[in-house]
Backbone as CSV, one residue per row, in Angstrom:
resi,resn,N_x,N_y,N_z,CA_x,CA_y,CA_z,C_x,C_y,C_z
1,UNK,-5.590,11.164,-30.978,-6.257,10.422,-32.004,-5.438,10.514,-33.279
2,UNK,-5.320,9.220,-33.995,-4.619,9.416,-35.425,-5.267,9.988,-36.104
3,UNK,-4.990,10.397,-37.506,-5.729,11.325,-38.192,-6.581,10.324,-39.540
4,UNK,-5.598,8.591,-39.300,-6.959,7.852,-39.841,-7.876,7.085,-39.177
5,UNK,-7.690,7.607,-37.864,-9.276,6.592,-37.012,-10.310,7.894,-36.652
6,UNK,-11.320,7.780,-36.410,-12.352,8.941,-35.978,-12.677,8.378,-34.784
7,UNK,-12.815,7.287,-34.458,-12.770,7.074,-33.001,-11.684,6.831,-31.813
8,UNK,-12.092,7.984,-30.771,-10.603,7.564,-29.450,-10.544,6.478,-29.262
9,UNK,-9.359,5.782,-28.922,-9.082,4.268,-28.255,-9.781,4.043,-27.188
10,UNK,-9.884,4.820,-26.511,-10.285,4.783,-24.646,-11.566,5.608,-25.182
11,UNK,-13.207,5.204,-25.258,-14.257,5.919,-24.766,-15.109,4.840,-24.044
12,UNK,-14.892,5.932,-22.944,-15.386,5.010,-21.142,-16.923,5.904,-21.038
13,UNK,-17.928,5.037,-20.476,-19.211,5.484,-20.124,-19.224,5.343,-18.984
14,UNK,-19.840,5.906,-18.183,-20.288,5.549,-16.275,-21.309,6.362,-16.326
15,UNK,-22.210,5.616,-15.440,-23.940,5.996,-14.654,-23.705,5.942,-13.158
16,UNK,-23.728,6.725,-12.309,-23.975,6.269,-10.932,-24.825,6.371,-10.401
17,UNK,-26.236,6.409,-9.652,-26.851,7.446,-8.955,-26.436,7.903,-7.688
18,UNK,-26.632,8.818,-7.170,-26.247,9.073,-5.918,-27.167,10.031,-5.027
19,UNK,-27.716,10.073,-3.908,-28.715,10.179,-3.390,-28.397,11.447,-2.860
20,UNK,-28.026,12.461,-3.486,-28.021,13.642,-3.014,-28.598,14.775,-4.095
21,UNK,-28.792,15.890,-4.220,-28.575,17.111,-4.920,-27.674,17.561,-5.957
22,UNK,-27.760,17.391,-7.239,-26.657,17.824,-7.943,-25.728,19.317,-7.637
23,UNK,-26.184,19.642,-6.765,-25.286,20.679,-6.514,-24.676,20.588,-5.566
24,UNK,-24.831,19.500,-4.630,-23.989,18.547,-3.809,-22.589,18.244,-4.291
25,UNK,-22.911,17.112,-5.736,-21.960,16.667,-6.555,-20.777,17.557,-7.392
26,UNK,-21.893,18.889,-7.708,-20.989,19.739,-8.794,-20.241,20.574,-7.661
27,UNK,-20.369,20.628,-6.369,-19.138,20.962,-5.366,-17.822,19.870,-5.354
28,UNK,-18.284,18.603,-5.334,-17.139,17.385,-5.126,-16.081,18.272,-6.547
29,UNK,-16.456,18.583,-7.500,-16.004,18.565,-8.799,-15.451,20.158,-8.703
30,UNK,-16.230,21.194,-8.132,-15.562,22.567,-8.349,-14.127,23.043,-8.399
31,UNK,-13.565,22.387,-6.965,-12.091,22.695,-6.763,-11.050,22.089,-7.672
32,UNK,-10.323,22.771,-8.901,-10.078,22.299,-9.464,-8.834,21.040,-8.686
33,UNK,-7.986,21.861,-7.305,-7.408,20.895,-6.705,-7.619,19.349,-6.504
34,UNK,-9.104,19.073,-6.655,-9.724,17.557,-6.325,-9.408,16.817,-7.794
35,UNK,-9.102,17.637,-8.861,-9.460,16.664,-10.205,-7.820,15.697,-10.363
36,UNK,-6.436,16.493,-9.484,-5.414,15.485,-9.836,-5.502,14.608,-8.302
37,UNK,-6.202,15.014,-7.748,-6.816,13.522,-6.717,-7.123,12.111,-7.518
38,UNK,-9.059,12.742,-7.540,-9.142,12.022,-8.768,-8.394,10.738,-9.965
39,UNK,-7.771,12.008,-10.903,-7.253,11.979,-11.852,-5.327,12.295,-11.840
40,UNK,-4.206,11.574,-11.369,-3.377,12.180,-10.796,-2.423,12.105,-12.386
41,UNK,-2.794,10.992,-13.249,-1.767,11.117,-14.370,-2.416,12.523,-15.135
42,UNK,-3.801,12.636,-15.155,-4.123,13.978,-15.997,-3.958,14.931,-16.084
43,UNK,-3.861,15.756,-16.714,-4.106,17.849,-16.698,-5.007,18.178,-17.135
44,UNK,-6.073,18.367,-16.653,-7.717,18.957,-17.450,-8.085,20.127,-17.046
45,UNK,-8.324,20.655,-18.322,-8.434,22.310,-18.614,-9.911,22.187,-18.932
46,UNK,-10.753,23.378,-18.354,-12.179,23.339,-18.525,-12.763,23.901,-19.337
47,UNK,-13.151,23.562,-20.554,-13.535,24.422,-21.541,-15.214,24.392,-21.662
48,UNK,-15.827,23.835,-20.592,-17.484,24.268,-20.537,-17.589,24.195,-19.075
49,UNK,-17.889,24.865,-18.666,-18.576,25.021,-16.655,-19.842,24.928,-16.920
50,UNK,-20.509,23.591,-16.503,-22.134,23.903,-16.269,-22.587,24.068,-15.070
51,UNK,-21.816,25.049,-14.462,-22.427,24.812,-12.992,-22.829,23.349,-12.434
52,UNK,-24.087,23.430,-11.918,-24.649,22.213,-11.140,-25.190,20.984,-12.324
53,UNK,-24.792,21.079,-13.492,-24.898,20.268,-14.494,-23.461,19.651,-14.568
54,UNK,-22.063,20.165,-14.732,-21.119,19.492,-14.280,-20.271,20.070,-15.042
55,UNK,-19.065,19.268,-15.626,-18.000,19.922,-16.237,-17.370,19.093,-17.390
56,UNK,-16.841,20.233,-18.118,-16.491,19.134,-19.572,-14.974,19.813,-19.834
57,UNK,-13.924,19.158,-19.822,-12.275,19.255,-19.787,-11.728,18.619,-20.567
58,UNK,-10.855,19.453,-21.292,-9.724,18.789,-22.337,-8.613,18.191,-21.262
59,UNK,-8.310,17.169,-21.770,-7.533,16.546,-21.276,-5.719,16.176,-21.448
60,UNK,-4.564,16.189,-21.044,-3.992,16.260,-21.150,-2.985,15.291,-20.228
61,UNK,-1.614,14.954,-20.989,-0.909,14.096,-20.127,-0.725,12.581,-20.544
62,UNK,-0.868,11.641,-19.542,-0.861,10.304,-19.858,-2.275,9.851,-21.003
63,UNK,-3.311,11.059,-20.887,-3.942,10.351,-22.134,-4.510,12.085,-22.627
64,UNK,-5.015,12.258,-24.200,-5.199,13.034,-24.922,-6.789,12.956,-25.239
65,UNK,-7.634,14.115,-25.020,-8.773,13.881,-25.481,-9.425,15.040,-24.859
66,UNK,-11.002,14.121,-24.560,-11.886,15.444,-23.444,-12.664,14.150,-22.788
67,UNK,-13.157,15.023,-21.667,-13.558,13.891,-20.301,-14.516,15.196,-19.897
68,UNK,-15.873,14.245,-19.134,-17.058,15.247,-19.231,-17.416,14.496,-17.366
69,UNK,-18.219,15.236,-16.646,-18.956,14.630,-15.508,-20.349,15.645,-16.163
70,UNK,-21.210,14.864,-16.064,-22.649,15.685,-16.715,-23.038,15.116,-15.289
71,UNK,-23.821,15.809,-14.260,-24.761,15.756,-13.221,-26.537,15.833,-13.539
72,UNK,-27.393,14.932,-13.827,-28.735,14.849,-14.369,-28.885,14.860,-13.073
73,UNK,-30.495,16.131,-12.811,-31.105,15.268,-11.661,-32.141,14.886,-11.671
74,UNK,-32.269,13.456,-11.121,-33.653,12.028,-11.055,-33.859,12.250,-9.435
75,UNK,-35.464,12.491,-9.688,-36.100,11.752,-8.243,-35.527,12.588,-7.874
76,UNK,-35.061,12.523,-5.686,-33.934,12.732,-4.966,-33.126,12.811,-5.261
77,UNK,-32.312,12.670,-6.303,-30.680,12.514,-6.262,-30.399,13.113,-7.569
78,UNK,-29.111,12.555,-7.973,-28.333,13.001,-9.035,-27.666,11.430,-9.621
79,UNK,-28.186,11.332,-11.249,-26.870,10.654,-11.773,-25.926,11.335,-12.579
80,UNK,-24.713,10.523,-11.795,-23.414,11.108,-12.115,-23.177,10.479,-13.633
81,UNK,-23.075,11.085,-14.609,-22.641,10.151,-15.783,-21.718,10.747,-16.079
82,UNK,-20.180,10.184,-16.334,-18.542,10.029,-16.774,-18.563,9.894,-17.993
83,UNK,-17.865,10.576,-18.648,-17.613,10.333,-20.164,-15.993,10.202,-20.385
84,UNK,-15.403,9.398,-20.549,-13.660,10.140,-21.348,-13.719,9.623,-22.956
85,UNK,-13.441,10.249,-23.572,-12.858,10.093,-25.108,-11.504,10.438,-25.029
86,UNK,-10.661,9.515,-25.033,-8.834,9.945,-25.436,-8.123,8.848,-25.936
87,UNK,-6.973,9.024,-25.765,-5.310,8.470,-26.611,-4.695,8.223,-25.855
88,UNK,-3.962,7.505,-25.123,-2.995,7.318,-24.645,-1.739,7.857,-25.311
89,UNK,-1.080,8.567,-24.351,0.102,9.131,-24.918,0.914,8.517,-24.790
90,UNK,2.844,8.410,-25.555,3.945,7.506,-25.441,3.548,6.354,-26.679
91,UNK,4.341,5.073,-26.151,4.206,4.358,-27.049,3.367,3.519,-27.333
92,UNK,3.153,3.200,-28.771,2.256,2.789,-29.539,1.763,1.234,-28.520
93,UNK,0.338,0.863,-28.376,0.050,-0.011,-27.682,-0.481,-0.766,-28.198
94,UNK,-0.547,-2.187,-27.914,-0.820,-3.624,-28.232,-2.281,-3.526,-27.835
95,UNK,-3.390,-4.428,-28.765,-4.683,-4.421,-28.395,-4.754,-4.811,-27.328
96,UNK,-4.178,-5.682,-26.310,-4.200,-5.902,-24.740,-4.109,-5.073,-24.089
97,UNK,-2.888,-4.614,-24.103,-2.524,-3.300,-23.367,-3.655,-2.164,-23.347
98,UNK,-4.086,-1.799,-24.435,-5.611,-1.178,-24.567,-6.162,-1.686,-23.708
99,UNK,-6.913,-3.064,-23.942,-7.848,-3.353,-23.438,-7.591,-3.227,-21.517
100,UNK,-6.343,-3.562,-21.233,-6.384,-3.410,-20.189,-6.045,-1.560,-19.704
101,UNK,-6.121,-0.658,-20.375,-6.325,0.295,-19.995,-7.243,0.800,-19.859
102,UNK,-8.015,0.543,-20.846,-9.700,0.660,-20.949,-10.189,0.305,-19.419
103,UNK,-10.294,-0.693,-19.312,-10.724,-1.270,-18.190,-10.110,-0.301,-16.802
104,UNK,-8.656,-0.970,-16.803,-8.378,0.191,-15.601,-9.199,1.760,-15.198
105,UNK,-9.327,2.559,-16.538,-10.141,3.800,-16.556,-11.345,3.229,-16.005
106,UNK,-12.178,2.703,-16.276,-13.775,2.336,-16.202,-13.271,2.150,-14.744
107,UNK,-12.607,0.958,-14.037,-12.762,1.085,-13.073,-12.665,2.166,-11.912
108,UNK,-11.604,2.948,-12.639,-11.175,4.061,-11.699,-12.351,5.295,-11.686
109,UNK,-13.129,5.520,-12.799,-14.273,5.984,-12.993,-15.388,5.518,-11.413
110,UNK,-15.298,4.227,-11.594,-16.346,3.493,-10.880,-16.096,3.868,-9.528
111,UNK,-15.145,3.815,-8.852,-13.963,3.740,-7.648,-14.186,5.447,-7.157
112,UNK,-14.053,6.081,-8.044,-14.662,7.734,-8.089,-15.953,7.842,-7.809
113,UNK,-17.122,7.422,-8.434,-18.582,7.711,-8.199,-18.805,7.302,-6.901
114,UNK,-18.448,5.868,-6.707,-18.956,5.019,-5.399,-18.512,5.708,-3.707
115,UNK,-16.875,6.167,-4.527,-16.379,6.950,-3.101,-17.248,8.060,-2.701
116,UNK,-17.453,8.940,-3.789,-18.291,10.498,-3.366,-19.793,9.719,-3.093
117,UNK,-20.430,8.800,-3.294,-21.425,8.369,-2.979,-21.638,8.185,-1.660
118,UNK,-20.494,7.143,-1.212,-20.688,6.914,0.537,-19.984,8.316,0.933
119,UNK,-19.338,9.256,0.295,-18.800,10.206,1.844,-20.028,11.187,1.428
120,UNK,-20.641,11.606,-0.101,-21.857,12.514,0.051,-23.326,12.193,0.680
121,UNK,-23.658,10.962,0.105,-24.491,10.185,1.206,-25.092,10.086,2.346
122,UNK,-23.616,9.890,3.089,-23.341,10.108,4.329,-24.640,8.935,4.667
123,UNK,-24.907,7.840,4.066,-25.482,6.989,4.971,-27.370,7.017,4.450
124,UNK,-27.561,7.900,3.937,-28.832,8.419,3.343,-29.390,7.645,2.362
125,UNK,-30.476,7.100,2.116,-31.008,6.018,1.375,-31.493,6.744,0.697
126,UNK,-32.291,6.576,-0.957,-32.969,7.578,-1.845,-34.338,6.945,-0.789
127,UNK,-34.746,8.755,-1.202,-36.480,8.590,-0.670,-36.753,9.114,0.564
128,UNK,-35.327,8.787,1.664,-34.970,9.750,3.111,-34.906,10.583,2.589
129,UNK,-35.116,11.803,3.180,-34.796,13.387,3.433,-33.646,13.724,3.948
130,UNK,-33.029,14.565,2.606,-31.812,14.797,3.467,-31.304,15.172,5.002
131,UNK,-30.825,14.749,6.179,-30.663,14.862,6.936,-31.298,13.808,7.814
132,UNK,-32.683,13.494,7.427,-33.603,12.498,8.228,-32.789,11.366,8.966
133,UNK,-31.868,10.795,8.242,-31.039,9.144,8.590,-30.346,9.644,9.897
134,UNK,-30.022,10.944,9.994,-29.128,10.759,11.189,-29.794,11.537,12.289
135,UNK,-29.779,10.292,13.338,-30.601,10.324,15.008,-29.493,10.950,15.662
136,UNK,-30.181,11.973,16.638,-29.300,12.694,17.247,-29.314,12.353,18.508
């Protein structure tokens, strides 16, 4: 962030729900190995562990800031809500170029929730019991 804007260039929001247990989710997230899956341009250092509430990381690399997964749990499940606040690092960028980074993030955000959705899922509708969907 410059030291005359107060707001990051890049602040991305995401909601997902996902029909499992937040402590389902805050496993997808534990290993720190999964976050340059994820996240492969980043380096995020964890400076709050909420357990089964989620995790909040300074960020480092292709962009500068902090990036949060907060796990709420609704009903059956868990929403996943994504936060990033950062900078793109390198050179100075054109409001397009923004905008199309912006976007890229959000999507890759999106592309993240939906995946751990169908493999945590596993097929499970909200309102089934976990395990119920699958006939043996």
């Amino acid at each position: 962030m410059s030291a005359t804007e107060d707001a990051p260039t890049l602040d991305i929001v995401d909601e997902t729900f996902l029909a499992v247990p937040p402590s389902t989710v805050a496993a997808a997230f534990a290993d720190p190995r999964s976050w340059s899956l994820y996240w492969p341009d980043l380096v995020l250092e964890v400076y709050t562990d909420r357990g089964d509430e989620g995790l909040r990381w300074t960020v480092r690399g292709a962009l500068v800031g902090t990036m949060e997964v907060w796990l709420e749990p609704v009903l059956d499940g868990t929403i996943l809500h994504y936060f990033l606040r950062a900078d793109p690092t390198g050179p100075r960028r054109t409001p397009r170029q923004l905008r199309v980074e912006r976007d890229r993030r959000a999507r890759a955000a999106k592309a993240i929730a939906l995946e751990l959705k169908d493999v945590l899922e596993d097929g499970r509708e909200p309102g089934v019991p976990p395990g119920a969907h699958i006939q043996s």
